[in-house]
N, C-alpha and C positions, 0 to 999 in steps of 0.2 A: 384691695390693692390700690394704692394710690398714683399715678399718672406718672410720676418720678421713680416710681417703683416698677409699673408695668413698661418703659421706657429703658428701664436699664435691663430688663431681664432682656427684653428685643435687644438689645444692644449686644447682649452676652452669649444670645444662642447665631446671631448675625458672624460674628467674630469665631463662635464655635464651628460653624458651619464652612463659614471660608478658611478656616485649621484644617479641618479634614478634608474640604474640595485641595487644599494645597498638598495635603500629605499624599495624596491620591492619584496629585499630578506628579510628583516626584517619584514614588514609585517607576523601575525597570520594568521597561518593555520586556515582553520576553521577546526572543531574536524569532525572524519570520525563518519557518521552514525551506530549508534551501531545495533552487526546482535546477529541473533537466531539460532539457529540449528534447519534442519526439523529433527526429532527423528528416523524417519523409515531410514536416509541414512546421515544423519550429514554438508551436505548442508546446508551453510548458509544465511540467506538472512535478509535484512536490515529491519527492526523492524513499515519501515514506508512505503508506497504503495500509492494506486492509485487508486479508484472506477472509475466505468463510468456509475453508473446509473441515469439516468437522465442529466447528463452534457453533454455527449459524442452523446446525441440522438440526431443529429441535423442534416443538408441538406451537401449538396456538394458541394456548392458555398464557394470561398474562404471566403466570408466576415464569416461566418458559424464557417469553421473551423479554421483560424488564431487564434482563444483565444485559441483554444487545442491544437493547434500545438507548440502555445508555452509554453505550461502546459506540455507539454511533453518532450518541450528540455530541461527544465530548472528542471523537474522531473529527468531528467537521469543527468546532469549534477549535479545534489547535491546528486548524489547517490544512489536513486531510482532505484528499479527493478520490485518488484512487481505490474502490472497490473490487477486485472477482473472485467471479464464482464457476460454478459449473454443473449442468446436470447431474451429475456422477456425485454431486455432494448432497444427496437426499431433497432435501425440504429447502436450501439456504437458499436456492434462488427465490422461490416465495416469502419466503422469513424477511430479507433484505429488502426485496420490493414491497412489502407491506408494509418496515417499518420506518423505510425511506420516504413514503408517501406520507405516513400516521404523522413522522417527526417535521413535515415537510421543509427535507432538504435530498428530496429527488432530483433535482435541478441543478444542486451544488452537489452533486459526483460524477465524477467517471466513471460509469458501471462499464465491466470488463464480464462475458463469459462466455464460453464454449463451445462448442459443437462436440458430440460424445459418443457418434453412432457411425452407422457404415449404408451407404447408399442416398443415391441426390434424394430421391422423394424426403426419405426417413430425414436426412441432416436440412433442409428447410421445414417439417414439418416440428422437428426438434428445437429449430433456432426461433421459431415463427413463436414455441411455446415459453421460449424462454423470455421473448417480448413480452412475452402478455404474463408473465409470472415477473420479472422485474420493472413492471408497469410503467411502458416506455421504451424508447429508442435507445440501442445497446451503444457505448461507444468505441468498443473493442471486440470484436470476436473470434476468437480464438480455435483453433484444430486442435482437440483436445490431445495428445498424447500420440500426436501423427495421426490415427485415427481416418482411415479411409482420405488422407489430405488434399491429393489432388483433385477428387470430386468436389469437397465442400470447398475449397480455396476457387474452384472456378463460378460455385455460387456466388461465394464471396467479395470475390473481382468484379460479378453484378452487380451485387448488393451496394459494394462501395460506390460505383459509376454512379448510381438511381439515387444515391443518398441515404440507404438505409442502415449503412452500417459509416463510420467515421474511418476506422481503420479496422485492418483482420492482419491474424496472426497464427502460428503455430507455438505447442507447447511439448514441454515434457519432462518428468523429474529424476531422470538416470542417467547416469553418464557412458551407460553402455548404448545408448540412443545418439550420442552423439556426434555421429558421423553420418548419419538421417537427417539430424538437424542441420547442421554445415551444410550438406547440399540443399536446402529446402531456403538456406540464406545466401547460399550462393546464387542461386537459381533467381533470386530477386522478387519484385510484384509482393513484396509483405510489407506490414509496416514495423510488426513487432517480434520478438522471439521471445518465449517465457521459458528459463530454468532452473534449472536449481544450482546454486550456488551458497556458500558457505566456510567459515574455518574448518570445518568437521567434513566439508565435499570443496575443494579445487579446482578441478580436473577442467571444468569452465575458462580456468584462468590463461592453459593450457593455447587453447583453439579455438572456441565458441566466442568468446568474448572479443578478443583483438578481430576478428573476423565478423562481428557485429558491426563493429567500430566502422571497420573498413567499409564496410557495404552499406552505413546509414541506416543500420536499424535498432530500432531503442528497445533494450534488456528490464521485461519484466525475471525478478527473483522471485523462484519459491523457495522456500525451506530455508530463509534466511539464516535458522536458529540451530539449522541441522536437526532438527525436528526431535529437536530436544535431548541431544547428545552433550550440546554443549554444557550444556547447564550440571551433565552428569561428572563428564570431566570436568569442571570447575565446584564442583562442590566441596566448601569448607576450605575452598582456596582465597586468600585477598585477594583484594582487587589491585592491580600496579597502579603504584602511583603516581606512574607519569596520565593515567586516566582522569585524573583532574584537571592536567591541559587540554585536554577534550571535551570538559562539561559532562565526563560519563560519574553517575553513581554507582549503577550497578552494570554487573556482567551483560547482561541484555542489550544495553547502549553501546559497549565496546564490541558487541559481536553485531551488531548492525550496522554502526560507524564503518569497520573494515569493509563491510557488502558495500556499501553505499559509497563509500567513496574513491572505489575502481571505478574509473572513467568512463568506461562502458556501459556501467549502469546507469539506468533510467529511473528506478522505483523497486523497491524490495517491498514486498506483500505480507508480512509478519498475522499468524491469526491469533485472533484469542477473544474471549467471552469477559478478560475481568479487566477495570478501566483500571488499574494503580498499573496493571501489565501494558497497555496502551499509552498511559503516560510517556511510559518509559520507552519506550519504542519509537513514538515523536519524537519526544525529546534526543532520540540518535539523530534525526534529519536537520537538528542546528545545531549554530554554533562552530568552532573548530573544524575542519575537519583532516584526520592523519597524510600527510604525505606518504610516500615509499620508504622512505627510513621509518616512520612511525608505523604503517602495517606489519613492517618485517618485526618491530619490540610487539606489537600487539598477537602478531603470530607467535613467536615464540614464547610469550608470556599464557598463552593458550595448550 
């Protein structure tokens, strides 16, 4: 190769190189996950999260955990923080803190989990375990399902004081519980409430929520999905097309959108083991999001 010749090829992959750094620049952002404030400290956290009940409960053998492990990098990578969990879900509290640590991005979540038993010894000897199983300082802990509450909620009012826990909270997934719950948020000293809410369950929308609002304390969802009703009544149904003013593809995003963007809520918990299903779950937390005349088309188109 001659000097005029090794000159021009540099010249050619120089020019090639600054094409593609330019295509690369123009390339869209995708839009950052839109966050909530927790009310009792103004802490904000991303409006979409991460269940582990039932997906997370699985062995120690790599074949086991590779679907979580990469549900989890690609959870923190789209801007995910919020994880919980709970004793009551088998193995996920160690599944999660193993693969939080392996992947290291322990540091960048909010682990969130439980208390799940009855008596002061048993509910710190429980929480004490769930430290040392999701390797590290909890930042939400939660009364599993009312669950013995006022015992562990007065560990808890400790725990917070000394600094070992960020915030505590109470939980629960029935709406027959919810007049337990109202008073446990009425009564004050929490930071959080966890329930279930959904197209497919209301009743939240009802008293629990506006009553949240009221009192300053930030609404974890479970069962976003209606744990999996939705999907049943909607099969082989289109999608409406005003869902395109939304950024939603599929049904999953339209039924998250609506959770998420009652006022009340803080963060809906969505679970699952397969990442095209996590995408899409994120992707509810930007972008658009429905006012009250668009929830009431998206209700009814449900």
């Amino acid at each position: 190769m001659t000097r005029r010749e090794a000159m021009a090829l540099l010249a050619a992959v120089t020019c090639g190189a600054a094409s593609a750094s330019g295509a690369e620049s123009r390339r869209p952002e995708r839009p950052s996950l839109h966050l909530r404030p927790i009310p009792s400290s103004k802490e904000t956290l991303p409006i979409i999260g991460l269940g582990t009940w039932q997906t997370f409960d699985v062995g120690g053998s790599d074949a086991a955990r590779k679907p979580l492990a990469d549900v989890l990098t690609q959870f923190v990578q789209l801007g995910g923080r919020v994880v919980d969990s709970s004793p009551m879900y088998g193995r996920a509290e160690t599944v999660l803190g193993d693969l939080a640590v392996s992947l290291g991005v322990r540091n960048r979540l909010f682990m969130a989990t439980k208390v799940w038993t009855t008596g002061r010894a048993e509910g710190i000897a429980q929480m004490a375990d769930s430290e040392r199983k999701l390797r590290g300082k909890v930042d939400l802990m939660q009364v599993h399902n009312l669950t013995d509450a006022d015992t562990h909620l007065e560990t808890l009012r400790r725990w917070k004081a000394e600094g070992r826990v960020r915030y505590i909270g109470v939980t629960h997934y029935t709406s027959s519980a919810y007049l337990d719950v109202a008073e446990f948020i009425r009564r004050g000293g929490i930071d959080f409430v966890q329930i279930n809410y959904s197209l497919a369950e209301r009743e939240a929308e009802r008293r629990l929520l506006p009553l949240a609002a009221d009192r300053g304390i930030a609404v974890l969802v479970n069962r976003p999905l209606g744990a999996g009703s939705l999907f049943r009544d909607t099969r082989g149904k289109a999608l409406p097309a005003f869902a395109k003013d939304l950024g939603c593809t599929s049904w999953a995003e339209l039924f998250l959108k609506f959770v998420v963007s009652h006022p009340a809520v803080t963060c809906a918990i969505p679970a699952t083991s397969k990442v095209e299903h996590l995408r899409q779950n994120m992707n509810a937390g930007r972008g658009p999001m429905p006012d009250e005349a668009m929830r009431k088309r998206i209700a009814a188109a449900v």
